[in-house]
N, C-alpha and C positions, 0 to 999 in steps of 0.2 A: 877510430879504428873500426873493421867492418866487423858487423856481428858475426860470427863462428857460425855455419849451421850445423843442428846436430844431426848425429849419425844414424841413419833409418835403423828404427826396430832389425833385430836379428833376424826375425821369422820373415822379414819383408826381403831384406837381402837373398834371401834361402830364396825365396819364392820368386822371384826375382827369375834366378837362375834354372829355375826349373823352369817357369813359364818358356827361355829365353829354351831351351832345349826341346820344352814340348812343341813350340811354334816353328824352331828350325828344322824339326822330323827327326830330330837326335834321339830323341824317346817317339818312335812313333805311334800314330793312332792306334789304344789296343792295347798297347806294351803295357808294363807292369811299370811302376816306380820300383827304385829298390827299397828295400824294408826300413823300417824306423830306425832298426839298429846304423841298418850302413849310412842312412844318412848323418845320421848322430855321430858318426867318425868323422863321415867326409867333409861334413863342414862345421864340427867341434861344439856343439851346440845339446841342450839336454831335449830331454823328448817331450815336453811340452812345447818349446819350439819348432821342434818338428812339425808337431799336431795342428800349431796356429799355423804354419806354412801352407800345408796341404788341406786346413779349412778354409783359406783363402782363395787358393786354386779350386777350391770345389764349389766354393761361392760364386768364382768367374768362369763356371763350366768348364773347365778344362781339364779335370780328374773329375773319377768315380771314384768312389769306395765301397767294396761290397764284402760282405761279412764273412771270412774264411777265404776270400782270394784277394786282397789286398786293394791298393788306390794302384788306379791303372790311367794312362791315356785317354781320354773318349773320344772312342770310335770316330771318324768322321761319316755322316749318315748319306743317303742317295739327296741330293736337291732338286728337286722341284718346279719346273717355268710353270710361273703361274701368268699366261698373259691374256690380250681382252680378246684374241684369237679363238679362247677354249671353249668359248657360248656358239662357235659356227660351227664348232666340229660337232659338237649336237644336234645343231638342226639339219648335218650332213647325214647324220647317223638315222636321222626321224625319215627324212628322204630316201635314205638308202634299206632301214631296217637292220642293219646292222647290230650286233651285241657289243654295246660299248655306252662311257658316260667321257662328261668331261676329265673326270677323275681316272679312268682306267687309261685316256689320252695321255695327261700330265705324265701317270706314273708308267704309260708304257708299258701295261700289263697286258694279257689276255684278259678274256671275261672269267674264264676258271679262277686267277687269282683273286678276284674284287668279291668278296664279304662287305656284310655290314650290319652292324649293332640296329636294332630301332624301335624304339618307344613311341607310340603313339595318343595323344590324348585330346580334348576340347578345355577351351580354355577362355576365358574373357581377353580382350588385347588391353595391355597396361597402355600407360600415355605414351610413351615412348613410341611402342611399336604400332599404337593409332593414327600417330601422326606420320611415321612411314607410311603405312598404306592410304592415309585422308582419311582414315572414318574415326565415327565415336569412341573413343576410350569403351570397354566393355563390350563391343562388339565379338561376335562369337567366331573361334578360330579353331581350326584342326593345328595341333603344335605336332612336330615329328619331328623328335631327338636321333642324331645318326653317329657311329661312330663308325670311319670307314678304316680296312684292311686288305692291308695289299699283303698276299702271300701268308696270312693270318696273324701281321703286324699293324697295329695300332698308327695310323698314322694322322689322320683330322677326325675334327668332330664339328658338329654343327645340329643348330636349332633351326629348323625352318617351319614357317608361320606361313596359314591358306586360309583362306574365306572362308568358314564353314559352309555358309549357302552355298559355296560354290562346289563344293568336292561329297556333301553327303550324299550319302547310298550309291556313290561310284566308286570305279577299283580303284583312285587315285588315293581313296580314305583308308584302304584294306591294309594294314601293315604286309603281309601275306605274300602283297607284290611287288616286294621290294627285296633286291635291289632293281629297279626298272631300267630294261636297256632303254638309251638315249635322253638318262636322267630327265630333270625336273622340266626341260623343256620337250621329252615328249609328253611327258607326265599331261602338262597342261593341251599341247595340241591335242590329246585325246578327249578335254573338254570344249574343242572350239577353239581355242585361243591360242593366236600365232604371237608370240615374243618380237617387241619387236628393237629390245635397247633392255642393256642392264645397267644401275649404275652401283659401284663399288666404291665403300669409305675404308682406307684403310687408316688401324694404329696398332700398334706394340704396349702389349702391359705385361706384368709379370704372373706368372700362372698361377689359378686357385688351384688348391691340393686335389678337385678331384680330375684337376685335368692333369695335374700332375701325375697320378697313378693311374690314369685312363691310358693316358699317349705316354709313359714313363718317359716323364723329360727328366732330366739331369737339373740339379743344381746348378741359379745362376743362368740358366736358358730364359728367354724371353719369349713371348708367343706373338703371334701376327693375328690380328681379328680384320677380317672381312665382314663388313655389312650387307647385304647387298636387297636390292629393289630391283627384281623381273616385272619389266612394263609389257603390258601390249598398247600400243599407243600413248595417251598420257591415263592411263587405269593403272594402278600397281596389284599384280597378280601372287606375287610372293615376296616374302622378306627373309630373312635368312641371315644370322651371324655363322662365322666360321673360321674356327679355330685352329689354327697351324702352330706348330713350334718353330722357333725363328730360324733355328738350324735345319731344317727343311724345307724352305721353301723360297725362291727368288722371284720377286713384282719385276715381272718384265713387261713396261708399256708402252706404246709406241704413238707418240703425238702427233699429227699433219696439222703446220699451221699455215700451209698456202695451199 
């Protein structure tokens, strides 16, 4: 006889059904769930069940719950082309003079809307990011922490790593001047140095709690790290992790293989 299979958990059913109305736009982006109570009628179940339901859904980002306004849809956020296009529009922007970065590109801002957090400090390079640039472990580096904002929203963060020899006592080291039209690549052509190739390692991990409450991502959100190494010739000029949350942002890249 064939084994019976059993019957999914209650709360998985529930959840089920919500997932299947948040995804169809039945409950749209934003909306509210109805209260614990009503669901507790609608589909006969005690409010612990309820609870496991909608920690479920909050685990797979697809509800908020916020304290005095109840578990709602989440929002669907603006997305992002992030393609290998955005490093020209920079060094259009060095050429032209223009107020603008890759990032105010992406996001299709003016320069009035783009802020940005920034820490600056020196630092020895650990192995890791030694062996990005070629040099010594311990070598000395300018570290500049950014959190950027568009419209005074939190949206990326990133670590970027410079040669100390290479930026002391210029305005490239000055936190002061920042944010710099025609970002990191005019940054550098103001020291000499024409960019001439980026390369970019991407992966997805799931967020530590301060990027969590930095870029307020939602439960259950994934985040996108970009590595990246600014060459001028075969010399690496900067390295740089950069952090996205995954519902923000789409790798649009374009291969030629003839």
């Amino acid at each position: 006889m064939p084994t019976p299979h059993p019957e999914p958990p209650r709360y998985r059913l529930m959840a089920e059904e919500l997932r299947r109305r948040i995804m169809s736009g039945a409950i749209p982006p934003g909306a509210l769930l109805p209260s614990e109570s009503t669901l507790m009628t609608e589909f006969s179940v005690a409010r612990g069940t309820v609870r496991e339901a909608l920690a479920l859904l909050r685990a797979e980002g697809l509800v908020v719950t916020e304290m005095g306004r109840g578990t709602y849809a989440r929002p669907t956020m603006p997305v992002r082309r992030l393609g290998s296009d955005r490093y020209r529009k920079e060094l259009d922007q060095v050429r032209s003079g223009e107020l603008g970065t890759s990032f105010t590109a992406d996001q299709q801002i003016p320069w009035s809307a783009y802020t940005l957090d920034k820490t600056f400090h020196e630092t020895p390079a650990s192995e890791t990011i030694a062996d990005l640039f070629g040099v010594e472990p311990g070598t000395m580096l300018l570290e500049r922490r950014f959190v950027f904002r568009t419209h005074g929203t939190p949206q990326q963060m990133s670590t970027s790593y410079l040669l100390l020899e290479m930026v002391t006592g210029t305005p490239v080291a000055d936190p002061a001047n920042e944010p710099w039209p025609g970002g990191n690549t005019a940054q550098l052509h103001s020291l000499g140095h024409t960019i001439t190739s980026v390369r970019e390692q991407v992966r997805a991990r799931m967020p530590v709690p301060d990027e969590v409450d930095t870029l307020r991502i939602p439960g259950g959100v994934p985040v996108v790290v970009l590595t990246r190494q600014t060459y001028a010739g075969d010399r690496v000029l900067e390295v740089a992790d950069i952090t996205i949350p995954a519902d923000r942002v789409s790798l649009d890249y374009r291969i030629d293989l003839g």
